[in-house]
Structure formats: structure tokens, C-alpha cells
SEMARLO-66898 format. One record per residue: residue in one letter; y, z, x of N, C-alpha, C in turn. Coordinates in steps of 0.05 Angstrom, whole numbers, plus 5000, padded with zeros to 4 digits. Layout:
<logus>
AYZXYZXYZX
...
</logus>
This chain:
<logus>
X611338711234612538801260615138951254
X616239201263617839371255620339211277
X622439121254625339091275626239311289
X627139221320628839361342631639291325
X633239561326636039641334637339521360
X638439381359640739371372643039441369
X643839571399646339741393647839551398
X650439611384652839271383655539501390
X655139631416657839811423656939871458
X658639851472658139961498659240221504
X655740371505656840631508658840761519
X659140571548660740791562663140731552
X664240561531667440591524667740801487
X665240971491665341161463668541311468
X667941401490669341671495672141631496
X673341361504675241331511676341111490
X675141011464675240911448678340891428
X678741201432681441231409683741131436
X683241121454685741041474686240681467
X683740601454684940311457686340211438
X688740051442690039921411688839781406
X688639831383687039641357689039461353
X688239221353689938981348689238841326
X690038751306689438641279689538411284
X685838311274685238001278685537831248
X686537691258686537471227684137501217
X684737431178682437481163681737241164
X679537201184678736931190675936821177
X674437141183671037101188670137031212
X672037071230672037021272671837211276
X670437241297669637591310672337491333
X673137771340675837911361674938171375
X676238131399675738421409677138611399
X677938851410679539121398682739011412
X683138801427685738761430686938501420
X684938391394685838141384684737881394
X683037861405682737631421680337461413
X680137241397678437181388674537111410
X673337161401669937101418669236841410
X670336711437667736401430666136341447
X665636551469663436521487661736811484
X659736691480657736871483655236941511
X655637161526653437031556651537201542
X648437151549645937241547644937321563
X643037511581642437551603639537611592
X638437411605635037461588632937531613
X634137651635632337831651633937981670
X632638111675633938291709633238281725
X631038081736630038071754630837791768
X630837801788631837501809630537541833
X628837221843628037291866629337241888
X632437221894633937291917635337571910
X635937601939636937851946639937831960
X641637721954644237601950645937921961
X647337961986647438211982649238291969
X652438001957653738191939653438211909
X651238211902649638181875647238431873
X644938361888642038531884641338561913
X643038721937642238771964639238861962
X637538831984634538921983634739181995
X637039292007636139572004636239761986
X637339671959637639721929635539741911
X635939441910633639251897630439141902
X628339431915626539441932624739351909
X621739361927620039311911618939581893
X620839781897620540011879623040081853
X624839861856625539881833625439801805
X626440021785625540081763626739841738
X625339581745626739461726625839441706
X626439391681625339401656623339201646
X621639401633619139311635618739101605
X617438951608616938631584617438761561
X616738931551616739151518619639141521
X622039161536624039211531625139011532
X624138811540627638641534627138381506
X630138411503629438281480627438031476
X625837981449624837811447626937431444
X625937301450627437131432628137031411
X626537131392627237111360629037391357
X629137531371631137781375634237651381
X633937561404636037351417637637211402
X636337021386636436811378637936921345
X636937131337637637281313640837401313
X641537531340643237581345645137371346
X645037111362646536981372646636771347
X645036761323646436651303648436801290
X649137021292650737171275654637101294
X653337091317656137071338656536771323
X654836561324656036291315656536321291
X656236381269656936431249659736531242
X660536701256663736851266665636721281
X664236461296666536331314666436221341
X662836381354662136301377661236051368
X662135931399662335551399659935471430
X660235651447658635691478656635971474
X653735771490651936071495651436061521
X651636301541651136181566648836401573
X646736211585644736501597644136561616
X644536731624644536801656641737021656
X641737141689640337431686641737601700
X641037701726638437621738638337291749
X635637221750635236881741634336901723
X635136701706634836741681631636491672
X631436421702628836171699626036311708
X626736531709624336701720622836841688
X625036691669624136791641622036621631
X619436701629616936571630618236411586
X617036111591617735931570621036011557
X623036011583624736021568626035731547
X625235491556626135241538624635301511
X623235511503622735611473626235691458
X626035951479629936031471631935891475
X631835601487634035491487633435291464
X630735151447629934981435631735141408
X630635461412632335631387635035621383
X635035601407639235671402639535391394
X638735101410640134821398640434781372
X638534931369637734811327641135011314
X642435271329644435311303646635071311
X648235161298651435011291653535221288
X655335051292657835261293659535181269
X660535381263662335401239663335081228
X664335061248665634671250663034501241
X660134611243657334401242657334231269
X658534321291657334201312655534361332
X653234221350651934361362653234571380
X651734711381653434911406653734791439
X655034891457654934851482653535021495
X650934981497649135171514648435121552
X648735311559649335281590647535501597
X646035461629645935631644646435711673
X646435871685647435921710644435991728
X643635911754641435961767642635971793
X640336121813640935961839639935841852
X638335631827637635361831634935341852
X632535631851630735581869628135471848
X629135441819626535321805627135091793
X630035031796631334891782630134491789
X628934421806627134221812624934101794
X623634341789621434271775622334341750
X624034491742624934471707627434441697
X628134271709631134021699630933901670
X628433761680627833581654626533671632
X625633961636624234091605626534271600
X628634291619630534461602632134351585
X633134071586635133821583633833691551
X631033731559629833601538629233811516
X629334111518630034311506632234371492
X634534191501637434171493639234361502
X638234431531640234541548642634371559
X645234431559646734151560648034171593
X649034431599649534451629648334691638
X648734671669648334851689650534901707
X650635211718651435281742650535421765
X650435251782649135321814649635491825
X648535681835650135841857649035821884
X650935791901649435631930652535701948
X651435831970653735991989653535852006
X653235662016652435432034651935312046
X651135152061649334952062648934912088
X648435202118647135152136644935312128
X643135282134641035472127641335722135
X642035752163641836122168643436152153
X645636112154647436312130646836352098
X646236102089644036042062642136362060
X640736282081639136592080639736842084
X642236842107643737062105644637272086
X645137012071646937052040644937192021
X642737012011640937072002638437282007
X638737222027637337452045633237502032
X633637252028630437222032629536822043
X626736832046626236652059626436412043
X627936312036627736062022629935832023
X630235592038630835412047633935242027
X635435232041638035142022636934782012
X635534762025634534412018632834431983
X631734621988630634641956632534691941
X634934841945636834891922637534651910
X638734451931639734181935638134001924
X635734031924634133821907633633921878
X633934141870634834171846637334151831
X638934191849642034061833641633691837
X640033601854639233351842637333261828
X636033411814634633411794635933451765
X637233681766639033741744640933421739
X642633311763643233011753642232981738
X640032821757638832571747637532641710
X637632941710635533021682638732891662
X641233071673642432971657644733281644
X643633411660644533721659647833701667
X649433611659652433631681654433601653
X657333611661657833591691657433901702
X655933881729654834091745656534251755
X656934511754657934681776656934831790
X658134821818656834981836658435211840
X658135491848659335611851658535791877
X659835901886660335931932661736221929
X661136441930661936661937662936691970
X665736681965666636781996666937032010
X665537032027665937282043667037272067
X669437302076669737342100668237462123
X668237302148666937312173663937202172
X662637122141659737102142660336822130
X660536772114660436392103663336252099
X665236452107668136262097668436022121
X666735942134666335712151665135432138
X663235572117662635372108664235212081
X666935342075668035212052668534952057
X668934802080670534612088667034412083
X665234472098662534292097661934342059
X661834482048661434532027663234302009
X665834342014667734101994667333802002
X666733862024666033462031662933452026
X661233492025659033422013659333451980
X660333651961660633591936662433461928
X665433231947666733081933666132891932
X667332701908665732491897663332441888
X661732751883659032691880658832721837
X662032821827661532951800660633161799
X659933371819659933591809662133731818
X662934011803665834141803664234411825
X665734351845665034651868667334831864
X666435111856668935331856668335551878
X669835641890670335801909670736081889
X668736321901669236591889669936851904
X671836941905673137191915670337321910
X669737471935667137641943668737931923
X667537971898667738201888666338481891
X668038791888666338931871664838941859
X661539041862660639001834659839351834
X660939541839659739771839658939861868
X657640081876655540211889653940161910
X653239791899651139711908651939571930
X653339401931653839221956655539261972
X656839501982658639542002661139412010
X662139351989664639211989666639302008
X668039142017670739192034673139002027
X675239042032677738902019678238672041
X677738802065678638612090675438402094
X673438392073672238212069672137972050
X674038042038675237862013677637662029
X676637422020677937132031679937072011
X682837132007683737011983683436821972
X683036761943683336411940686036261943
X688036271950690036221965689636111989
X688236212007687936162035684935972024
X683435902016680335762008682535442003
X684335511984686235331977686835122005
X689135282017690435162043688435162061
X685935222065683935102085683234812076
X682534782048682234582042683834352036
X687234452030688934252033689534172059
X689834292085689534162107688133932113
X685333922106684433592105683633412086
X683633572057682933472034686033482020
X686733322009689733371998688833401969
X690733581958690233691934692233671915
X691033681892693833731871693233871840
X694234061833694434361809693034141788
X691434201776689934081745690834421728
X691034351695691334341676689234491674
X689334751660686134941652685234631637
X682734681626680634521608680734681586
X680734951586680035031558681135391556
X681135441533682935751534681535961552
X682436081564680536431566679136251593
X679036041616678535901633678836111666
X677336241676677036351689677136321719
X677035961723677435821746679735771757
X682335671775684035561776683235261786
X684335041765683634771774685634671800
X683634561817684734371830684634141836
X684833811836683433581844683733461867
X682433301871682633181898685932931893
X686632961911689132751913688532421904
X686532371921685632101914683831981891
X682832301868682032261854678232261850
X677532361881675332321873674132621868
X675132761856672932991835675533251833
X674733501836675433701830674933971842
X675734151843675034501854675834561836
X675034921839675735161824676035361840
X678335541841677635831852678535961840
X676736241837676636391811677136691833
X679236741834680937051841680137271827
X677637331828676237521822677737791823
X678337851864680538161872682237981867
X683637851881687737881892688737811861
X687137721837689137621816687337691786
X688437821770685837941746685837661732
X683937581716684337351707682937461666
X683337681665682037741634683437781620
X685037671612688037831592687737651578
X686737391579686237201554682637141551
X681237371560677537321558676637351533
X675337141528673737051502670936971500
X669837251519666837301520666337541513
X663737541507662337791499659737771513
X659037951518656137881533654038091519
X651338011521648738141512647338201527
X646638411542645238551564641838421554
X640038461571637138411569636738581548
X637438851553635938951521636639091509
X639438921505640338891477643539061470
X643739121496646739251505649339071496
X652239051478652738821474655138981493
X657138791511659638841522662038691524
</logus>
């Protein structure tokens, strides 16, 4: 079987390449970006396809049944995957995270996660392998992913009345199934769980308040996300963006709160805990605050794009 090339440069920064300072990384044997910064997360994106239509992600007037997504010949294999992503652990990556798309719509993916458990990291400990869904298959394969040696998950769930659930998503499928897969994921053993809630003003920032009292005290970490840019596709507006400031003080009004300590470098969330101790938030200031001046990811497109 003749090896695929993978390109390990994102094109569109050729051109503009001599503008960036090169920053000199310790002679470690650690991979760094071009501004010094060492890589210990690595994300994977092992499809492009997802079956919601989320509109600030994959709107369906975009994302029809005539678009051109890439067809099985193209995206990487998993021994492709898996080839690559030993070379990142070898250099310093410690986290693999796989996303898509959905990334559970990847027919036998607990093959590629059984691949990734088996490396080690520089240190000889297993890696921290994670993935992110939005939790519409996540029921029925909790327990073959866990037992695959998937170690966490993250939810995405905009919340939890149904019309808006669907709103959000914008296809027919019931917020009660999401929910019985993040209790599935429990009980398999997948945690500690995060859920993650894209705010949009005038359409779900109602539900942050039902959203934090049903996930406190339950052990899983709920983060609140500034409704971003993502390009072209989803019609962004500024006066639709909910600060996480104000997500904050809605929720300290009846939940009392108090500032937590990042968990770990390059941490993209802002911690918050509950006063009385029973669990935690996140809000991650996507617009009002840049949060990448200390990012220590690299990501791998489906086929085979590295950024």
C-alpha cells in the first residue's frame, strides 16, 4: 500500500510566514510553535460530517444535503492517525483530543482510540485521551468507548428545554437523549464530564440559570461559551454575543460564586466554583477577551491538514 503525504504546514500562513518571529525553543526534543510555545495538546478531527445542524457551527442552509464533504478515500486512515500522533507524543504531546464534525459518526472509531491508548508519553505515562460530541450517540457507546481507553468526554448541549435544544440544533432530535448519554458516559466512567452551552443572546441565554442548577452537584463541570465567529457561515453579530461577565453575574445573583485557580497551562476556560462547594463552571471569552497567547495545541484536520 503506497504511503499518503501529509502536509505538516497550513497553507494559508505560506505567504505571510517571514512576518512571524521565530522564537527559539529549548533543545529539548519538545515540539514549539513559531512563537516558542511548547505543544502538549494535540486535537484530531476524524470526520466532517455531524448530524446536527447547530447554526453557529454547520447552519443547514450551508451545510445541505448537497454539500461537498469529503469523501472516505480522503480522510485519514487510522493507522495514518495513529502514525502521526505517535510522533507528537514522542516530542512532548501529553493530551489527544478528537473531535469532528462528530467525531462518533466515525464508523469503529474505539479501533483509533484502542491505537492511541497503547502509546506513552515521554514521562511513560498513558496519554490523556478525550473526546468532544453532542452526545446524540453517546448512550449506546459510553461503555465501548471507556473500555477502549477513552478516559473523558465533552458534551455540547445549549439547553435543556427542548424547543430551544432544537432551535439550536436545528434538527429533530430530543434534548432527553443527549441527557441520557451524559448519563451513560457516568456511569461508564468517562469523567470528570464537561458540558459545554454556547450563548447566544435573545435565543438560549435564558437557559443559563436552568442549565447551572441541574449540572450543580452532579460532578460534571458546565462552561458557558461566547457565541463566536466562525467565518461566512453562521451570520454572526456582536450585539448577539452574551459576555461571559454578564453569564458570570446572572449566575452569581442566585448561585454564589468564587474565582478557582486555572488547572493546567494554556487553560482556555475561566474557573469558577460554587460557594458552598458543590461543583464548578467555566466561561471561555471566546469575542470580549482573546484567550491564545499561552495555546499549546495543534490540531490535525480530517485529511491531514496540521494547524
Amino acid at each position: 500500500m503506497s504511503e499518503r503525504v501529509i502536509p505538516l504546514v497550513d497553507q494559508r500562513l505560506i505567504q505571510r510566514a517571514a512576518a512571524i518571529p521565530a522564537q527559539p525553543v529549548a533543545a529539548t526534543g519538545l515540539l514549539g510553535d513559531a512563537f516558542g510555545r511548547p505543544l502538549r495538546d494535540l486535537r484530531i478531527s476524524v470526520t466532517d460530517r455531524c448530524n446536527f445542524r447547530c447554526s453557529y457551527c454547520m447552519p443547514k442552509d450551508i451545510f445541505d444535503k448537497d454539500y461537498p464533504y469529503l469523501p472516505h478515500s480522503s480522510l485519514l486512515t487510522f493507522e495514518e492517525i495513529t502514525r502521526v500522533a505517535r510522533q507528537f507524543v514522542a516530542h512532548g504531546v501529553q493530551k489527544i483530543r478528537l473531535t469532528g464534525g462528530e467525531p462518533l459518526l466515525r464508523k469503529n472509531l474505539e479501533i483509533l482510540i484502542e491505537q492511541l491508548a497503547a502509546l506513552r508519553t515521554v514521562e511513560g505515562q498513558p496519554l490523556d485521551i478525550t473526546l468532544t460530541t453532542n452526545g446524540s450517540l453517546l448512550a449506546r457507546k459510553a461503555a465501548a468507548l471507556k473500555a477502549a481507553g477513552l478516559q473523558r468526554v465533552t458534551v455540547s448541549l445549549d439547553g435543556l428545554d427542548d424547543t430551544i435544544f432544537r432551535a439550536m440544533n436545528d434538527v429533530d432530535f430530543p434534548v432527553a437523549d443527549v441527557l441520557r448519554g451524559i448519563e451513560a458516559a457516568q456511569a461508564a466512567g468517562l469523567g470528570p464530564i464537561k458540558v459545554n452551552m454556547v450563548v447566544k443572546r435573545g435565543t438560549n441565554d435564558h437557559e443559563i440559570l436552568p442549565m447551572a442548577r441541574h449540572f450543580k452537584g452532579s460532578g460534571i463541570v458546565l462552561r458557558f461559551i461566547e457565541y463566536m465567529d466562525v467565518g461566512a457561515t453562521n451570520g454572526w453579530r456582536m450585539d448577539e454575543v452574551l459576555p461571559s461577565r454578564e453569564v458570570v453575574q446572572r449566575i452569581q445573583r442566585e448561585l454564589p460564586l468564587v474565582p478557582l485557580q486555572p488547572s493546567a497551562p494554556g487553560e482556555t476556560a475561566e474557573r469558577w466554583g460554587y460557594a458552598d462547594g458543590s461543583g464548578e463552571i467555566g466561561v471561555i471569552s471566546s469575542v470580549t477577551q482573546a484567550f491564545c497567547g499561552d495555546c499549546n495545541r495543534a490540531r490535525l484536520s480530517t485529511e491531514g491538514q496540521l494547524y
